[in-house]
C-alpha positions in Angstrom: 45.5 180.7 103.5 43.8 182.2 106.5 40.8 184.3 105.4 39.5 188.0 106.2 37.2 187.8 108.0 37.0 192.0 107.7 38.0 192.8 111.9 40.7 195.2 110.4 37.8 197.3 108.3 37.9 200.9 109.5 40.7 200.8 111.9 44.6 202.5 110.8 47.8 200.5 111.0 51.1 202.2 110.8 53.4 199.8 109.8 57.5 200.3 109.4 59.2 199.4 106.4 56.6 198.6 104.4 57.4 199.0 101.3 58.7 195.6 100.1 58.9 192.1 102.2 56.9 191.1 105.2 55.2 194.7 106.9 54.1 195.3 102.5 52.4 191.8 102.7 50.9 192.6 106.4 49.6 195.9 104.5 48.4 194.2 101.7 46.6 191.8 104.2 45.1 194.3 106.2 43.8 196.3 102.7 41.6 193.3 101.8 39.5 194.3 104.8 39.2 197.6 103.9 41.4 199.2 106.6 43.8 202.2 106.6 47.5 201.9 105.9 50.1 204.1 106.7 53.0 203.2 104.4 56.0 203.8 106.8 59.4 203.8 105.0 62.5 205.3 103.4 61.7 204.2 99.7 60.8 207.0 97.4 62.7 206.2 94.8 62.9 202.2 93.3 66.2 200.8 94.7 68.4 198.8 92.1 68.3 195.4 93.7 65.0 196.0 95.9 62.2 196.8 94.4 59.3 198.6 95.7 58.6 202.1 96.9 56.3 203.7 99.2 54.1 204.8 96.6 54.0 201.6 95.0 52.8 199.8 97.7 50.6 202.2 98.9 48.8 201.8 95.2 48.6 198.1 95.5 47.1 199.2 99.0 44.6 201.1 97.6 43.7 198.7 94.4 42.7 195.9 97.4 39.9 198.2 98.5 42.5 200.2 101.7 43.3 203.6 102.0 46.6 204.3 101.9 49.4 206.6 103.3 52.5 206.5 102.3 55.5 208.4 104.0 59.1 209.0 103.9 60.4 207.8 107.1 63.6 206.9 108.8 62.6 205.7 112.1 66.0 206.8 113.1 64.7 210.2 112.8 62.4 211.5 115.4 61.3 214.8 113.6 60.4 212.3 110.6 58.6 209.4 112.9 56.8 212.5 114.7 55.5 214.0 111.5 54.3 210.9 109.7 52.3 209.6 113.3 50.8 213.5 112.7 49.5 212.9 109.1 48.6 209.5 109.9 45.8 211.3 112.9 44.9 214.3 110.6 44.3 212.0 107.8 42.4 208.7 109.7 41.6 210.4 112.9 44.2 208.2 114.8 45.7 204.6 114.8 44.5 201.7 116.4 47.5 199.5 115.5 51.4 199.9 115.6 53.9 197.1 113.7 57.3 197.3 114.2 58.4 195.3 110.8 61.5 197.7 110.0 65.0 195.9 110.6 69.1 195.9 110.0 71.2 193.0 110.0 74.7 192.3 109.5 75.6 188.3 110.3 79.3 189.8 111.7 81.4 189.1 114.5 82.7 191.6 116.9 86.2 192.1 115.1 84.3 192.5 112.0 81.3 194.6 112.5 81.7 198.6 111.9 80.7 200.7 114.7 78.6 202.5 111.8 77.1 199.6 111.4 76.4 199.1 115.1 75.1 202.0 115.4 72.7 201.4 112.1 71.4 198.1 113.6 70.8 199.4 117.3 69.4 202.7 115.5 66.9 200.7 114.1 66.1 197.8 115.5 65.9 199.1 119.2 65.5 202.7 118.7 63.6 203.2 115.8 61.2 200.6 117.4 61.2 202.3 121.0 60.5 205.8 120.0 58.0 204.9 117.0 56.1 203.2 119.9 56.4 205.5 122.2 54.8 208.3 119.7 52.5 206.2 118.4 51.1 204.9 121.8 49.4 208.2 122.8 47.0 207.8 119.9 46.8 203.7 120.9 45.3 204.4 124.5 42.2 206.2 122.5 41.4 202.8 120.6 39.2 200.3 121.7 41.3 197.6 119.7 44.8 198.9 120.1 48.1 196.4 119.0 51.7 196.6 118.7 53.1 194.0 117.2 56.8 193.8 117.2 58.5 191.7 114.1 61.5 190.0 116.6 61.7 186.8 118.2 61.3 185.2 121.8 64.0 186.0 124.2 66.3 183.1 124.0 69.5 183.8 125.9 71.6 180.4 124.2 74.6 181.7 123.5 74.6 180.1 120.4 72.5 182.9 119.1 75.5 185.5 120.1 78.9 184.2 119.6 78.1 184.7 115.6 76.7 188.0 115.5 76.4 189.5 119.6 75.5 192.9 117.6 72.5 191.8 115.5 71.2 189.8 118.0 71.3 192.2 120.5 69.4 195.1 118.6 67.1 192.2 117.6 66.5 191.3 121.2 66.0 195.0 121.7 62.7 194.8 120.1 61.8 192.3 122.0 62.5 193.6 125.4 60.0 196.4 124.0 57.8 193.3 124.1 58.1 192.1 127.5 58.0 195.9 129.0 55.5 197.6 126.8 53.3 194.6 127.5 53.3 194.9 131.5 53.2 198.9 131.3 49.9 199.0 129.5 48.5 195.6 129.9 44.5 196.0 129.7 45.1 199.2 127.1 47.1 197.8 124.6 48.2 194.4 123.2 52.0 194.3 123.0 53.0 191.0 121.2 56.0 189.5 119.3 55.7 187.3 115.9 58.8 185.7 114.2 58.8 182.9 111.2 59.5 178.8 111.9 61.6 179.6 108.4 63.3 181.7 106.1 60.9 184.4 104.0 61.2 185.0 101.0 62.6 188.7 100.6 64.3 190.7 98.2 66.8 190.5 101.0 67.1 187.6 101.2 67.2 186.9 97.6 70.8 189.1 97.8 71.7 187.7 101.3 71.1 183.6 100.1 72.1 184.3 96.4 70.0 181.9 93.6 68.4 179.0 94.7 67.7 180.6 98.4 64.1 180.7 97.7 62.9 177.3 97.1 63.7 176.9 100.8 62.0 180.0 101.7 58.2 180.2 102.3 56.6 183.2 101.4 55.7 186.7 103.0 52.0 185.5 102.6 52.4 183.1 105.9 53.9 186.4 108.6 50.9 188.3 107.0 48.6 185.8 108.0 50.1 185.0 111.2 49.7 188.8 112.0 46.3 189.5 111.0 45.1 186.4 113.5 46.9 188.5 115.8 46.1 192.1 115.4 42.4 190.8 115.4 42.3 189.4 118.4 40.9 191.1 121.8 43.8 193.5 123.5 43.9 191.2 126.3 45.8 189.1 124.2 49.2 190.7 125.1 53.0 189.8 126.2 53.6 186.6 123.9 56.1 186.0 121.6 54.6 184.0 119.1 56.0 181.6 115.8 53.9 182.4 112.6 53.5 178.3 112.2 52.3 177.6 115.6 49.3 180.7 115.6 48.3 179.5 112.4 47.4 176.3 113.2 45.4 177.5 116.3 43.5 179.2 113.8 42.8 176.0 112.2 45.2 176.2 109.1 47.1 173.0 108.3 48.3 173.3 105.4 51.9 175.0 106.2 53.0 173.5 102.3 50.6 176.0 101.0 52.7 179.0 102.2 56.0 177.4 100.8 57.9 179.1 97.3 58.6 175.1 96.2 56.0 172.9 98.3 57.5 169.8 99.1 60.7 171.3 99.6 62.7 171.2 102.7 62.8 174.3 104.3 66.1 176.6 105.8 65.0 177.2 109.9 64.9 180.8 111.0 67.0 181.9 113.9 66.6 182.2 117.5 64.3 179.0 117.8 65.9 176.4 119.6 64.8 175.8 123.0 68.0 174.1 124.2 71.5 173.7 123.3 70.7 169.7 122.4 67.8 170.1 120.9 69.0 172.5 118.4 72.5 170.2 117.8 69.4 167.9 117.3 67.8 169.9 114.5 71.0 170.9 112.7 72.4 167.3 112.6 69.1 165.9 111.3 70.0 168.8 108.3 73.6 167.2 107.7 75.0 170.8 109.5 78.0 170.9 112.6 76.5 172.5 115.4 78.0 175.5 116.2 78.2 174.8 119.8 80.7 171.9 119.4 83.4 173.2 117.1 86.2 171.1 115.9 89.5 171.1 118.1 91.4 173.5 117.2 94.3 171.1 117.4 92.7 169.3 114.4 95.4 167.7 112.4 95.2 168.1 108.6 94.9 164.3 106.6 96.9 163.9 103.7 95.0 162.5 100.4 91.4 161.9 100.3 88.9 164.3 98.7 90.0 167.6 100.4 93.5 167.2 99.2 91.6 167.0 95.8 89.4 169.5 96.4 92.5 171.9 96.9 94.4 170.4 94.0 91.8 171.9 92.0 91.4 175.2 94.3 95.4 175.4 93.2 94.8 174.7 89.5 92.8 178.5 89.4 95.3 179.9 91.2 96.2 183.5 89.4 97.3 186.9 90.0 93.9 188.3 88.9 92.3 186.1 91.5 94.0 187.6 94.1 94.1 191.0 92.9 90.1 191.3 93.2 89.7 189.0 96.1 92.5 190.3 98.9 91.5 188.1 101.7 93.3 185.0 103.0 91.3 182.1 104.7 91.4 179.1 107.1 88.9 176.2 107.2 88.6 174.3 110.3 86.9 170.9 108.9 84.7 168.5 111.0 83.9 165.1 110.3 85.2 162.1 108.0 88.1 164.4 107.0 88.5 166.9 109.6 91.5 169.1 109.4 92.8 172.6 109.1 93.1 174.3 105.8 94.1 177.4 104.3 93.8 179.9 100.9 95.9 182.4 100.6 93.6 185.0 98.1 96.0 188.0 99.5 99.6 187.8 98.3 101.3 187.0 94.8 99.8 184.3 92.6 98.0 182.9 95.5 98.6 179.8 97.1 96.3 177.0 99.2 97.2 173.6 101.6 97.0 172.2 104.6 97.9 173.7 108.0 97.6 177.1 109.3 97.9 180.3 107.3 101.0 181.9 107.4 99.7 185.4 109.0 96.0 185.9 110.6 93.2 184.9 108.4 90.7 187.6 107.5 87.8 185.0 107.4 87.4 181.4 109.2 84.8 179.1 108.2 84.3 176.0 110.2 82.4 173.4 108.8 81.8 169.9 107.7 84.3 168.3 105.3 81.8 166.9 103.3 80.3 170.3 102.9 83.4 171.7 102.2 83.7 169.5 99.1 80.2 170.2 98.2 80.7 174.0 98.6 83.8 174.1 96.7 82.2 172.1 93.6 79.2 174.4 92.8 76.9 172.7 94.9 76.6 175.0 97.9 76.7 178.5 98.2 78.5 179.7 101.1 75.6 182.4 102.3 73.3 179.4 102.3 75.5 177.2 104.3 75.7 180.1 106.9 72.0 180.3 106.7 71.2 177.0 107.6 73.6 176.3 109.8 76.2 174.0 107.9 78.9 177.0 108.3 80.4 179.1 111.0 81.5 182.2 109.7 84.3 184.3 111.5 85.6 187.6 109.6 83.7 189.3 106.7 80.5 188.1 105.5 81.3 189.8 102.5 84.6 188.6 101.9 82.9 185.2 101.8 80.9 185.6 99.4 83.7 186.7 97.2 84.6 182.7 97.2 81.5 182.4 95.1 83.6 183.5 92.3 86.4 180.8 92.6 83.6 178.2 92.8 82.0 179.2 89.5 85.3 178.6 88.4 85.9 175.2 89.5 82.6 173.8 89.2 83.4 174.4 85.3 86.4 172.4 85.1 
């Protein structure tokens, strides 16, 4: 772990959504050097699935030797965002550093992404993160070691990182563009700077997103926090970069990336948004047994008769029931790659159900591409479908959600 060195003693961060995940660790990180914390978030009241409130992590703030100030904010609202940046001066006597950690996803497609939920993500993720900086950065031009430091990642316009989700990844790039402008406006007053994980974190989120077994491919919160406080310490010249957790650790001397990992030793799910070219990243996925997304099975893919995918949905058949289909209402296609490529459907909508090869007999609510011999793996227990989307071994079109409704099937089958 990187150590305090005590920089942050004195000086007040406002952090967004910071009650739970990364911006709590980042608060937690910042408390051990006796700093003040303004606890920026929605969470007054313990959420079923996500634990953590405001006032909760505002205590374990103040237990690490902080002071602590926790607020109900929606950074959607601007009367809120303006009142909490108010307390946070009256109570600390201003802010010297600004992180944008607050965030929305939804891994959707165009067809299948609510305009509520549009609006949510932009809302948040651009918005939230443009007008919290621009009311906090009044109060930054009066500090002698003023940061904003944007949780997003670098700017890279491969359309591999759109065709999936063009919604989240623009509000996500929205923060970033904050970076790259912010950064030029007040160059020599304030450092504007992006940071973004190698790998998945483990979350509460992503706990729900990746489903059990997620986090032994996750490395921990702890790594972003100390990624972030080797940034916020340094001089405000520092400014304009958009920087990978892994890579500004180990300027700082760490080596040790194992340390920072839920199950060291274990092989690790890449984050998003990383790649640097369309053939390195095929490169990357192939090397984790995934089907790049940007060279997609033909879509005049014959189905083979026999083999282990005409087993596979022998079995998918035998489970087959009006029940089933009653709490699933979604009909599928799988376009396979690989040893057994083909084209595959499950009917989940109509009757009793029913599953073969070839094309559905209407338009499929959901369409996963992927490798066959994931396919047989997912369909036995052995892969969960939100993981495979995660890490890149599925291509997901239609609702997310509907997907993960397969998880039920597959307890199923992977008991017979």
């Amino acid at each position: 772990m990187l150590p305090n060195g005590g920089k942050l003693a004195g000086r007040t961060l406002f952090i967004t959504g910071a009650s739970r995940g990364i911006g709590k660790a980042i608060a937690l990180k910042a408390a051990r050097d006796g700093a003040n914390v303004v606890i920026a978030a929605k969470t007054a009241q313990a959420h079923p699935k996500l634990p953590g409130t405001i006032y909760s992590a505002a205590q374990e703030v103040e237990n690490l030797g902080g002071k602590a100030l926790p607020c109900v904010v929606d950074i959607r609202d601007e009367r809120q965002v303006e009142d909490a940046v108010r307390k946070a001066v009256d109570k600390f006597g201003g802010i010297d550093v600004l992180v944008n950690n607050a965030s929305a996803i939804s891994l959707t497609g165009t067809l299948s992404t609510p305009m509520k939920k549009v609006d949510l993500m932009l809302g948040i993720n651009l918005r939230g993160t443009y007008m919290t900086s621009k009311m906090v950065i009044p109060h930054l031009l009066k500090s002698s070691s003023a940061h904003i430091l944007n949780l997003s990642p670098p700017l890279n316009l491969n359309p591999v990182w759109f065709k999936n989700h063009t919604a989240y990844t623009m509000a996500k790039y929205g923060m970033s563009m904050c970076v790259l402008g912010m950064a030029e406006e007040f160059r020599g007053q304030i450092a504007v700077n992006a940071l973004w994980p190698r790998t998945a974190i483990q979350t509460a989120a992503m706990d729900m997103l990746g489903g059990e077994g997620v986090a032994k491919q996750c490395r921990t919160a702890d790594i972003m926090a100390d990624a972030a406080y080797a940034v916020l310490t340094r001089p405000k010249t520092f400014t304009g970069h958009f920087l990978v957790d892994e890579d500004v650790l180990r300027e700082e001397g760490v080596r040790d990336m194992d340390q920072y990992a839920v199950q060291p030793g274990h092989p690790l799910l890449p984050d998003f948004f990383l790649d640097e070219t369309p053939e390195a990243l095929a490169q990357q996925m192939e090397q984790h047994g995934a089907t790049p997304a940007f060279k997609p099975p033909s879509a005049s893919a014959t189905s083979s008769p026999g083999g282990p995918i005409e087993s596979t949905f022998e079995v998918i058949r035998g489970v087959l029931n009006e029940d089933l289909v009653k709490s699933t209402k979604a009909l599928y296609r799988f376009d396979l790659s690989g040893e057994h490529a083909g084209v595959w459907f499950l009917d989940l909508k109509s009757g009793a159900g029913s599953a073969g090869p070839g094309q559905p007999h209407a338009e499929p609510d959901v369409v996963m591409t992927m490798d066959s011999a994931d396919f047989s793996k997912m369909f036995a227990g052995k892969l969960k479908p939100t993981m495979a989307f995660m890490s890149g071994k599925l291509r997901i079109a239609g609702d997310m959600t509907l997907a993960i409704k397969l998880e039920k099937m597959m307890g199923r089958m992977s008991k017979l």
